[in-house]
N, C-alpha and C positions, 0 to 999 in steps of 0.2 A: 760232236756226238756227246759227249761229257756236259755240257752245260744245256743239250736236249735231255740225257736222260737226269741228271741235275732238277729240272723244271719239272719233269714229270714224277720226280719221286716226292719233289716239296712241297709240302701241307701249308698252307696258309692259316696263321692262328688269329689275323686280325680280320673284323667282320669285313665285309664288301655289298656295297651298296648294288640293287641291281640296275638302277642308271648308268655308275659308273663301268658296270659291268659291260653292258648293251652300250654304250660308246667303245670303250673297249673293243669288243665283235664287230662293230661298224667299222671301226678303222686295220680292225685284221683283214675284214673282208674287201673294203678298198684295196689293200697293200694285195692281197690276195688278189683280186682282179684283174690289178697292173701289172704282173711279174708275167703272164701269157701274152700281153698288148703290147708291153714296152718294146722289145725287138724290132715292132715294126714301126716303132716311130724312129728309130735311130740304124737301119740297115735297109738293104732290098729285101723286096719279098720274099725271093726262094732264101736265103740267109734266116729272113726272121723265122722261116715256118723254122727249120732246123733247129736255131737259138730256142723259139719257143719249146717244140717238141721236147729237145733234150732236157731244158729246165723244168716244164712242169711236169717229165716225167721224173727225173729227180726228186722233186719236189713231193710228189703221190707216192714214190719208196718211200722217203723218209715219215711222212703221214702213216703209212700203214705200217714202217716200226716203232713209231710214237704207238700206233694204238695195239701193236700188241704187247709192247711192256707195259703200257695203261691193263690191258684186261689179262697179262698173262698169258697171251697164247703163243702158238707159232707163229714164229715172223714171217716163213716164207708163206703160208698161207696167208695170213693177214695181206700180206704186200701185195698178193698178186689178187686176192679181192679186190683191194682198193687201188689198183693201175684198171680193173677190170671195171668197177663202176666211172672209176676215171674215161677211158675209153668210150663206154656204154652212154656218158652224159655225152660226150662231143661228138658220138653219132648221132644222138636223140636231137642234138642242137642243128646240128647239118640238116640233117632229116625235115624238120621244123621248118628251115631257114628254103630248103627246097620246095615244099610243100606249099607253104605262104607266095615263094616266087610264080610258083606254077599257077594259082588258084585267082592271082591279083597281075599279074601281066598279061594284056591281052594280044 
């Protein structure tokens, strides 16, 4: 948590290009994409879902106390906003993923 709130209190005084930037973003978002997949490449399924769950709920706490020391606010509201959009996408995703099954299987 110290070299989280560390990162978030650190000002950068050297410019940043926004190429470097946007690589940057691409490869968090990679690393971000794998941390919910990985599970079930190296466990069984009922195992992964669990690993998964737990981790990218963890993962969505600590985001929404990154973002309320970022703006200042309270952290348990913060946090349970973002487990709640957290949540809200992986329904919209399922929902999606149903939807598409239903409309293209005949």
């Amino acid at each position: 948590m110290g070299g989280l709130l560390l990162a978030l209190e650190h000002v950068s005084e050297t410019s940043q290009y926004p190429l470097e930037q946007a690589l940057w973003m691409l490869l968090a978002d990679f690393l971000a994409a794998a941390v919910p997949i990985s599970p079930f490449v190296f466990l069984p399924i009922l195992q992964a879902r669990i690993v998964s769950g737990v981790v990218t709920l963890t993962l969505l706490v600590g985001l929404g106390v990154g973002r309320a020391q970022i703006a200042k606010r309270n952290a348990i509201r913060t946090v349970i906003e973002t487990v709640s959009i957290g949540i809200a996408a992986a329904l919209a995703g399922v929902a999606i993923s149903v939807l598409v099954d239903y409309l293209f299987t005949p």
